[in-house]
C-alpha positions as CSV (number, residue, x, y, z in Angstrom):
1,X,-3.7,25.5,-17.8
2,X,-2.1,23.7,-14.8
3,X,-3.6,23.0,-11.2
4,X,-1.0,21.5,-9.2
5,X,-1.0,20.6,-5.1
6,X,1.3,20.5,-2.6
7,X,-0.4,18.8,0.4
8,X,0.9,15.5,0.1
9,X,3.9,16.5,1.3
10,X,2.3,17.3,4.7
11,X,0.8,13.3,4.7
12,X,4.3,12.1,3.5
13,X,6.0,13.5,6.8
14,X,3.6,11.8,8.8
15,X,3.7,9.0,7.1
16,X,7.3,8.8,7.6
17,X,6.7,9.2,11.6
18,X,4.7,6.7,11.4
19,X,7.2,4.3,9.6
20,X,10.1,5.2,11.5
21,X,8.7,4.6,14.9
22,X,7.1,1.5,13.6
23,X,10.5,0.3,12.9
24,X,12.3,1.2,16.1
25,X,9.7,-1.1,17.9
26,X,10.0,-4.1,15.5
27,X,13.8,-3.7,15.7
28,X,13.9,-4.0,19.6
29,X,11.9,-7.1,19.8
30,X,12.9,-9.2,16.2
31,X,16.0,-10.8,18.2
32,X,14.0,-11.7,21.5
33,X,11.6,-13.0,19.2
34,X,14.3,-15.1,16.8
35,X,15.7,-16.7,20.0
36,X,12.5,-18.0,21.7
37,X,11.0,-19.2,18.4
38,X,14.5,-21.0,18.1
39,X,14.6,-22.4,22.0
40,X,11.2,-23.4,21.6
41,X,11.2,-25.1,18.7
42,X,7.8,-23.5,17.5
43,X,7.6,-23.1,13.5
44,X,4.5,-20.8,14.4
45,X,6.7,-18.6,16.3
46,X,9.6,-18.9,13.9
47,X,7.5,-18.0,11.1
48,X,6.4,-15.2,13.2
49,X,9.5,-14.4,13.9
50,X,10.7,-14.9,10.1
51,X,8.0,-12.7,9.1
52,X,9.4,-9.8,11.9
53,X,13.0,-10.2,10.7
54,X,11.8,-8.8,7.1
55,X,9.4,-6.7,8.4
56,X,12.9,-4.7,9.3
57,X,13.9,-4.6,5.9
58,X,10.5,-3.6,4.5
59,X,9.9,-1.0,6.6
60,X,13.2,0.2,6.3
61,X,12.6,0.3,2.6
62,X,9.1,2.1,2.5
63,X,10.8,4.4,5.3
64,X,13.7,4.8,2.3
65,X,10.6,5.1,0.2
66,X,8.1,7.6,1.8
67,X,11.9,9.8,2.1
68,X,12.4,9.8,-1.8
69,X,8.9,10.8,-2.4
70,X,9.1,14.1,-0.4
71,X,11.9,15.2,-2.8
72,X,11.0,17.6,-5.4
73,X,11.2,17.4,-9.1
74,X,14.4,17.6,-11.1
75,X,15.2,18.4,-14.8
76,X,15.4,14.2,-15.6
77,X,12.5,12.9,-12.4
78,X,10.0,16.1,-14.1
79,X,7.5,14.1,-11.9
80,X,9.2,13.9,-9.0
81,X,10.2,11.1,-6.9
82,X,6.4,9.6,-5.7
83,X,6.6,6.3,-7.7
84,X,9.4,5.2,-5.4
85,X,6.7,4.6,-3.0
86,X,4.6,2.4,-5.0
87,X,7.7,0.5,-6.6
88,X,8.4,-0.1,-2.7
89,X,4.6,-1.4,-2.1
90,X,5.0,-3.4,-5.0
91,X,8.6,-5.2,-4.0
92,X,6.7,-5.9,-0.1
93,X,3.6,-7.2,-1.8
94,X,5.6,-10.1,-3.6
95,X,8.0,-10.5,-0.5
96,X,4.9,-11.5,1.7
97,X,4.0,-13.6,-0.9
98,X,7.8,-15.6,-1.1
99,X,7.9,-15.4,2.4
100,X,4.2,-17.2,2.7
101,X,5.0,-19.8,0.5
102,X,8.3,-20.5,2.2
103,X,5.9,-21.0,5.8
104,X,3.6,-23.2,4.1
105,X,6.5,-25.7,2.7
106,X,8.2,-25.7,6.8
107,X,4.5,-26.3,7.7
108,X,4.3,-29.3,5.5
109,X,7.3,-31.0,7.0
110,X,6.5,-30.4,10.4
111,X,2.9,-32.0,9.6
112,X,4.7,-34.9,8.5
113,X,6.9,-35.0,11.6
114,X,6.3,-32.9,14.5
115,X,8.6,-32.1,16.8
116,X,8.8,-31.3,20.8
117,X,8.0,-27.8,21.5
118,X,8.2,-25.5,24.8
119,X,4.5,-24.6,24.6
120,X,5.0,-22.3,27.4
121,X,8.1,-19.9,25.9
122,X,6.4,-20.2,22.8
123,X,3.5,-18.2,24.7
124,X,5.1,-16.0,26.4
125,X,7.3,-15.2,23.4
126,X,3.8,-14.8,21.6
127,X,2.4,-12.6,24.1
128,X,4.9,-10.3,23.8
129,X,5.3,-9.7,20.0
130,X,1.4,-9.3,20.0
131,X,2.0,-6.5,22.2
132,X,4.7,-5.0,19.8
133,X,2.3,-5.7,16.5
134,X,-1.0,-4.4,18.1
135,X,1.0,-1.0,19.2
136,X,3.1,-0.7,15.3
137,X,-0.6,-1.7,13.8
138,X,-2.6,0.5,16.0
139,X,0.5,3.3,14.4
140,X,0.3,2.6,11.1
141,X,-3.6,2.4,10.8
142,X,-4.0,5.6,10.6
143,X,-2.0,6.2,7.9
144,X,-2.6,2.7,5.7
145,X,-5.3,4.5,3.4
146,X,-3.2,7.4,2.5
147,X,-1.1,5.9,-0.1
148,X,0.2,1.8,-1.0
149,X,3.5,2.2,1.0
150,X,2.2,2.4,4.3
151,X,-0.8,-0.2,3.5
152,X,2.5,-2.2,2.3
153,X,4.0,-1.6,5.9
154,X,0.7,-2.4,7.9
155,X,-0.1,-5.4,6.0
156,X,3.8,-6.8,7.0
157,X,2.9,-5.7,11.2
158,X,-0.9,-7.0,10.5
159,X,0.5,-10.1,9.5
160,X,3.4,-10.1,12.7
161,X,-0.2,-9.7,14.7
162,X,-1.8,-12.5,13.1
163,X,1.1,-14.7,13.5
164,X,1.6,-13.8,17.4
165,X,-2.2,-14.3,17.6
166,X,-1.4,-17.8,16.0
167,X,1.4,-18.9,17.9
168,X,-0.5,-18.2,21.5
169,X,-3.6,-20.2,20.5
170,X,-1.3,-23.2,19.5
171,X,1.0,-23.0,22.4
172,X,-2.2,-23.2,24.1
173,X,-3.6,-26.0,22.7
174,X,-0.1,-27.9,22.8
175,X,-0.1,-27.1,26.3
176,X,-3.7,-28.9,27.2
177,X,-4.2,-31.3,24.5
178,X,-1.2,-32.5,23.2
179,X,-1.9,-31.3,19.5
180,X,1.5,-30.5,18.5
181,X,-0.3,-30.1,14.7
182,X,-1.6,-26.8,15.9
183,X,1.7,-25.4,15.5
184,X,2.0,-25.5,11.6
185,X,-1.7,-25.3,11.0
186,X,-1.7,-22.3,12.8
187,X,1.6,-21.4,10.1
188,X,-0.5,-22.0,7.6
189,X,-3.4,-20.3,8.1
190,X,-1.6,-17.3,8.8
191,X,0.3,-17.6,5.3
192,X,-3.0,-17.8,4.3
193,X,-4.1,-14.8,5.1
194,X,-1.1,-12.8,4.1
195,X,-1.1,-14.0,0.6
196,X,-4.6,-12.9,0.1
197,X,-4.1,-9.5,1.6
198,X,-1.0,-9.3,-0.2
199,X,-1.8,-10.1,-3.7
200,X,-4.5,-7.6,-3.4
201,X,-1.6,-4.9,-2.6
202,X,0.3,-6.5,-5.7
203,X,-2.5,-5.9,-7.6
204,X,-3.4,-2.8,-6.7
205,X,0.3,-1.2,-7.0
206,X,0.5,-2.6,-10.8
207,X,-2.3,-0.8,-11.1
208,X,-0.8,2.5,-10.5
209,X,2.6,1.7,-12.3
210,X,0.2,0.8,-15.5
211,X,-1.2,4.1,-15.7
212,X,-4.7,3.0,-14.3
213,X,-7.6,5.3,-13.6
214,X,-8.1,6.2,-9.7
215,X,-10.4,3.2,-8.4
216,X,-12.4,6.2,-6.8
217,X,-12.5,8.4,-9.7
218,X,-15.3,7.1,-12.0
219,X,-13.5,8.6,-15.7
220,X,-17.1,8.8,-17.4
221,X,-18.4,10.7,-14.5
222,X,-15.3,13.2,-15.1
223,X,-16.0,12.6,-19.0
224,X,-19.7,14.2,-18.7
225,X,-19.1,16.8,-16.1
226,X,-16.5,18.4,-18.2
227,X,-18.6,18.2,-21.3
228,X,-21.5,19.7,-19.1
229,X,-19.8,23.1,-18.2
230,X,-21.0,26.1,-19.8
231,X,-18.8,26.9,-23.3
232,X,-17.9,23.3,-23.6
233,X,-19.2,21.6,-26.8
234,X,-16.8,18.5,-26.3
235,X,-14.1,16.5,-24.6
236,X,-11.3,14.1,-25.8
237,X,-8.2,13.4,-25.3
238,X,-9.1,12.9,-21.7
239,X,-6.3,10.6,-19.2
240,X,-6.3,10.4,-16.1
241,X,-3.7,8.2,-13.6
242,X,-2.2,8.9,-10.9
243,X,1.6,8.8,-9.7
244,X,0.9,7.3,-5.9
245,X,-2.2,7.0,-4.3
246,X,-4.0,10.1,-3.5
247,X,-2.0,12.0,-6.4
248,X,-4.8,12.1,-9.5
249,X,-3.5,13.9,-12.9
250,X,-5.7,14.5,-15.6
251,X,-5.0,15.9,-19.1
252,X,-8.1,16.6,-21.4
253,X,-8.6,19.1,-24.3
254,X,-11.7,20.8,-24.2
255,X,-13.4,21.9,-27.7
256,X,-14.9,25.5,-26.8
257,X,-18.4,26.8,-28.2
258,X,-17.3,30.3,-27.8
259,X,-19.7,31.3,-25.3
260,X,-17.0,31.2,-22.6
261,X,-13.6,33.2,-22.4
262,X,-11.1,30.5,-22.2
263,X,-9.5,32.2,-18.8
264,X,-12.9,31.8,-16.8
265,X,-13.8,28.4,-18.4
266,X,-10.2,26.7,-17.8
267,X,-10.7,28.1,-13.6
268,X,-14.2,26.7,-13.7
269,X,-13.2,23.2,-15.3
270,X,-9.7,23.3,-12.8
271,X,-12.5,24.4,-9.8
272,X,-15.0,21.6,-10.5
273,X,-12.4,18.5,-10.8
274,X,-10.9,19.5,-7.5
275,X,-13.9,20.1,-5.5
276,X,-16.0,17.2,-7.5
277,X,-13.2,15.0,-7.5
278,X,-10.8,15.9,-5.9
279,X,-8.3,16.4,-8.7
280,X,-5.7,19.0,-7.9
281,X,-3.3,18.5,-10.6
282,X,-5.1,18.9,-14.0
283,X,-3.4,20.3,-17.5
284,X,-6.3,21.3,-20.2
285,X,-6.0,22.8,-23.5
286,X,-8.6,25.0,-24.8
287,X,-9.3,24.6,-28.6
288,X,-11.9,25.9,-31.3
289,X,-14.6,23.7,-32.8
290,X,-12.2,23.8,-35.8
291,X,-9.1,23.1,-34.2
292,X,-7.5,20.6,-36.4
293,X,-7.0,17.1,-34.1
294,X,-6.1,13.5,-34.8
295,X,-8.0,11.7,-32.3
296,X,-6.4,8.9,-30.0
297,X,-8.1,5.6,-30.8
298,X,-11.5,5.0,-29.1
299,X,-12.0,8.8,-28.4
């Protein structure tokens, strides 16, 4: 017996809102932010500015991404088209990473040597793309815990916010003390901070693409309420994964005792894992005691 669910699609559309504006707003402020970080000669707003420049692309690809998803099933994609978000997550993930590792080496040299910098358009030029992070941030929060894609998207405008936040507090300190080191150690950090939160996304989308259990769905917890339902005398056979975020799938067989029709104990079983679990796409198979079954190993 199936269970399937629609809703997502509902989630996806907002979600797709979401990204699109998102994008408009980092779109109309990447080349004001290019040329200050340029004239000024601040790495910390460069990198900022670097980070805003494929913050375009990626949100352009999980906008691609959150599109394909909404598509329905075909005879080859039986599944549908919901990996492409996570394939998308996963692709941002390591691009924060390249792109952190590629701030941390500009930090290095300008440690070594730093040059002049216009503290004050480097402030100003700050100011403004915190304005344009804390407004796509404040957008996309909403949305980050629905599935990897768009916490993929906030992560790449949290870290724009971070960066901003960076630059202003080392123009400032250029500006009264002199410490022209500010500027890359405020790169730095910031990398930092992005690789952290982004290897956590990596993580978390290989995850999914490896077939892994739900994080919130303990499997024995599933295991023993299925094998505690009236005219169930055992379970095996059980999987459960997931194709995005908020999508669980189960398959289990259950070994009936007979006491139970298989009708009403399939729609109790299908009731319990949604309302329990939320689980709203489960297949199960019904099969006597003496059903003849090669179990999977470690069932």
């Amino acid at each position: 017996m199936h269970n399937h669910d629609h809703s997502g699609h509902q989630h996806g559309s907002a979600g797709t809102r979401r990204l699109a504006a998102v994008l408009v707003l980092t779109l109309l402020y990447t080349v004001a932010e290019v040329v200050g970080g340029y004239i000024s000669g601040s790495l910390a707003l460069l990198a900022d500015a670097g980070h805003m420049l494929t913050d375009n692309l990626a949100l352009g690809i999980a906008l691609f991404a959150a599109w394909s998803a909404r598509r329905p099933p075909d005879p080859t994609r039986t599944y549908g088209f919901q990996r492409a978000e996570i394939l998308a997550a996963l692709a941002n993930g390591i691009a924060l990473v390249l792109i952190s590792g590629y701030i941390a080496w500009e930090a290095y040299g300008r440690f070594q040597s730093p040059p002049e910098i216009r503290f004050g358009l480097m402030g100003t030029v700050a100011f403004g793309g915190l304005v344009v992070n804390i407004i796509g941030a404040w957008i996309l929060h909403a949305g980050q815990n629905e599935n990897l894609n768009i916490r993929a998207a906030y992560l790449h405008v949290l870290g724009d916010l971070l960066g901003s936040v960076g630059a202003i507090i080392a123009a400032v300190l250029i500006g009264f003390f002199g410490w022209t080191w500010a500027d890359p150690l405020a790169s730095v950090l910031i990398a930092g901070i992005i690789v952290f939160s982004s290897v956590r996304l990596i993580l978390a989308s290989v995850h999914v693409l490896m077939e892994g259990a739900p994080a919130h769905i303990p499997t024995g917890e599933v295991r023993a309420c299925l094998e505690s339902l009236d005219g169930v005398a055992g379970v095996h056979d059980l999987h459960l994964w997931s194709l995005s975020e908020g999508s669980a799938i189960l398959t289990a067989h259950l070994v009936s005792d007979h006491s139970v029709r298989p009708g009403k104990l399939l729609r109790t079983a299908t009731t319990v894992l949604e309302d329990r679990f939320g689980i709203r796409h489960s297949t199960l198979q019904v099969e006597p005691p003496d059903f003849n079954i090669v179990e999977a190993p470690g069932e």
